[in-house]
C-alpha positions in Angstrom: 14.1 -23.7 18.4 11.1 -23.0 16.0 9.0 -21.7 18.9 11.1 -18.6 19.1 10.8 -17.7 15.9 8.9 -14.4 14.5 8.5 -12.2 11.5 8.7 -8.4 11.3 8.1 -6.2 8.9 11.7 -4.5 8.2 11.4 -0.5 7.6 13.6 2.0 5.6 15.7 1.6 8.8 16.5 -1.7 8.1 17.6 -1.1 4.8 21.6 -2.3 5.3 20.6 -5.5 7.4 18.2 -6.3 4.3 21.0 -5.5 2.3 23.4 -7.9 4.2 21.0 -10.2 3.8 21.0 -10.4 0.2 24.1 -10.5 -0.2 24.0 -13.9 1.6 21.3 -14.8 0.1 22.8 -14.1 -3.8 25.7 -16.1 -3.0 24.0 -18.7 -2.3 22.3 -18.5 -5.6 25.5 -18.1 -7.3 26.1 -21.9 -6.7 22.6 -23.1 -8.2 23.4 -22.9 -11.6 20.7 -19.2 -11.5 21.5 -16.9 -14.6 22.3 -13.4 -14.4 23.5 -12.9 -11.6 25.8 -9.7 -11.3 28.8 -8.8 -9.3 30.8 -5.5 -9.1 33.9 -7.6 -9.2 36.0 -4.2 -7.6 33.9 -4.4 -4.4 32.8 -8.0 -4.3 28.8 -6.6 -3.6 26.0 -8.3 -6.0 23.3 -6.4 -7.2 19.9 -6.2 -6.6 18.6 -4.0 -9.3 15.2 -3.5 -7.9 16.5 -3.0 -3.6 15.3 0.3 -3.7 11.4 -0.4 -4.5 11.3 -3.1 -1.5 11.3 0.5 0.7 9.3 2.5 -1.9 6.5 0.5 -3.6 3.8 -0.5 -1.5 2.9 -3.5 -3.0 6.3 -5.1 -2.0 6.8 -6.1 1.5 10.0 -6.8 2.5 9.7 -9.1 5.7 12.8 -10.2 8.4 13.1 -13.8 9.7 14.2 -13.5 13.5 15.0 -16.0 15.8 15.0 -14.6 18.8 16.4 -10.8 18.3 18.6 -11.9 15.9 18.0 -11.9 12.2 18.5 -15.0 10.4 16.8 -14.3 6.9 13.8 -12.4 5.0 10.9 -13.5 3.0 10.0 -10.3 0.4 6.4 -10.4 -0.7 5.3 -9.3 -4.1 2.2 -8.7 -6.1 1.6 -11.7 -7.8 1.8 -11.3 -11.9 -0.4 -14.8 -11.3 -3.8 -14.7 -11.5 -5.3 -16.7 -8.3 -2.8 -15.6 -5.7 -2.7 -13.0 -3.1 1.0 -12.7 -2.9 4.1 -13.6 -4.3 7.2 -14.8 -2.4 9.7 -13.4 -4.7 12.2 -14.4 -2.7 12.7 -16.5 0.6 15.9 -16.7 2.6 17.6 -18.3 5.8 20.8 -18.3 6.4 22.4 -21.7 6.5 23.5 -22.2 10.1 19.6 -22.1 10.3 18.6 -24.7 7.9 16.4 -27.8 8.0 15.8 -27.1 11.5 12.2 -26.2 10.9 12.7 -22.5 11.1 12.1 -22.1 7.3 9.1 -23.9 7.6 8.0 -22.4 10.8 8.7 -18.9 8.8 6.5 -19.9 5.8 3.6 -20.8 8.6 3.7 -17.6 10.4 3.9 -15.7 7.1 0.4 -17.5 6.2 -0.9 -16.9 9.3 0.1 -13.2 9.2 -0.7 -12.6 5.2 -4.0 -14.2 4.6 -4.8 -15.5 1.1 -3.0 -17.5 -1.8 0.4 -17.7 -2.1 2.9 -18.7 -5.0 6.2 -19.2 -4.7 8.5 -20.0 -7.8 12.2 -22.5 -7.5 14.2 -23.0 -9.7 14.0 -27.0 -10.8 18.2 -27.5 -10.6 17.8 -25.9 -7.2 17.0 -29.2 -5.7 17.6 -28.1 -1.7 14.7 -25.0 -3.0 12.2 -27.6 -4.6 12.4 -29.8 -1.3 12.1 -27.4 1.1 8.9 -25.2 -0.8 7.4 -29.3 -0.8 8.1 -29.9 2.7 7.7 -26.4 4.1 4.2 -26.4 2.7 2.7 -30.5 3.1 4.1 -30.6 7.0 2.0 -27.0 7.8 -1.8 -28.5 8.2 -2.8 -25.4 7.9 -1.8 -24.9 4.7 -3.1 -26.2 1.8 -1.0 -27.4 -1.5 -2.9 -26.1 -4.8 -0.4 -27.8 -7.3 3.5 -27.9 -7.7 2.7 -27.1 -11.7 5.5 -26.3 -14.0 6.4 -22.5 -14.7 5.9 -21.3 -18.2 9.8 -21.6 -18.3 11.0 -25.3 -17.6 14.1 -23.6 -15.6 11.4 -23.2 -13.0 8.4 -25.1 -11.0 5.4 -23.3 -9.3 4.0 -24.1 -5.7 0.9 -22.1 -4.9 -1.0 -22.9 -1.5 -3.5 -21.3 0.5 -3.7 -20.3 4.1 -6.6 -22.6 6.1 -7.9 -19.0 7.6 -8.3 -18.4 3.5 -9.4 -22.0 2.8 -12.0 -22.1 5.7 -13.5 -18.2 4.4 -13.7 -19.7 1.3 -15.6 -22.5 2.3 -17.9 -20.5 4.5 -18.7 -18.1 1.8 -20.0 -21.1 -0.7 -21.9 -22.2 2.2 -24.2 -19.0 2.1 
């Protein structure tokens, strides 16, 4: 199954699948104990406060999951606010008919193949399934190396910050010289 996976970049046109997506996504949430989370109660859709910059600010990139043709989740890539990192994976989602089948992990793989560099990832600690995965997604990759699984300035969360081998084996050529 994990062989057919891909990653695509989505566009403005893929704005309502994104958008679908989230809501999925924020559901989920909604049962992992996350704060401030917000729902127009009239029309059952959560928010997203900052949707609108994934399309308009080029230093977030917001990136489809497909297995197949058919779209299964999204990873969205930020600037990091850490200093160290490359990129930020604000967010990271698949949907569950999809999970611990190694398309997450095959997902997080592809993403360092494609997006060279240092990544961080944040979970929240009571999200337990999130802290697993982020652990497993990132020691079964041999291609990836695990910098630390350090605690977040707030205790709610835990850091995970790993590097791409591409990235690792650049770096090691470059102290060579």
């Amino acid at each position: 199954m994990t062989k057919n996976v891909k990653l695509r970049v989505f566009t403005s046109d893929d704005k309502q699948l994104l958008f679908h997506l989230l809501q999925l996504y924020i559901y989920d949430l909604e049962g992992s104990g996350i704060r401030g989370i917000q729902i127009d109660y009239e029309t059952g859709i959560y928010s997203f406060p900052s949707f609108d910059s994934l399309f308009e600010v080029s230093s977030r990139v917001p990136i489809g999951i497909y297995l197949d043709a058919m779209p299964i989740g999204f990873a969205l890539l930020y600037e990091p606010l850490a200093p160290g990192a490359d990129y930020d994976i604000a967010e990271f989602f698949v949907k569950r008919a999809f999970r611990r089948r190694g398309v997450g992990s095959k997902a997080v793989a592809l993403l360092a193949g494609e997006y060279t560099g240092t990544f961080i990832v944040t979970a929240l600690s009571e999200n337990e399934a999130a802290v697993r995965f982020w652990q497993s997604a990132i020691s079964k990759n041999v291609a990836l190396s695990l910098e630390g699984g350090s605690p977040h300035y707030d205790p709610q969360f835990v850091d995970y910050k790993f590097s791409s081998q591409s990235h690792l084996d650049d770096t090691i050529n470059a102290d060579s010289h």
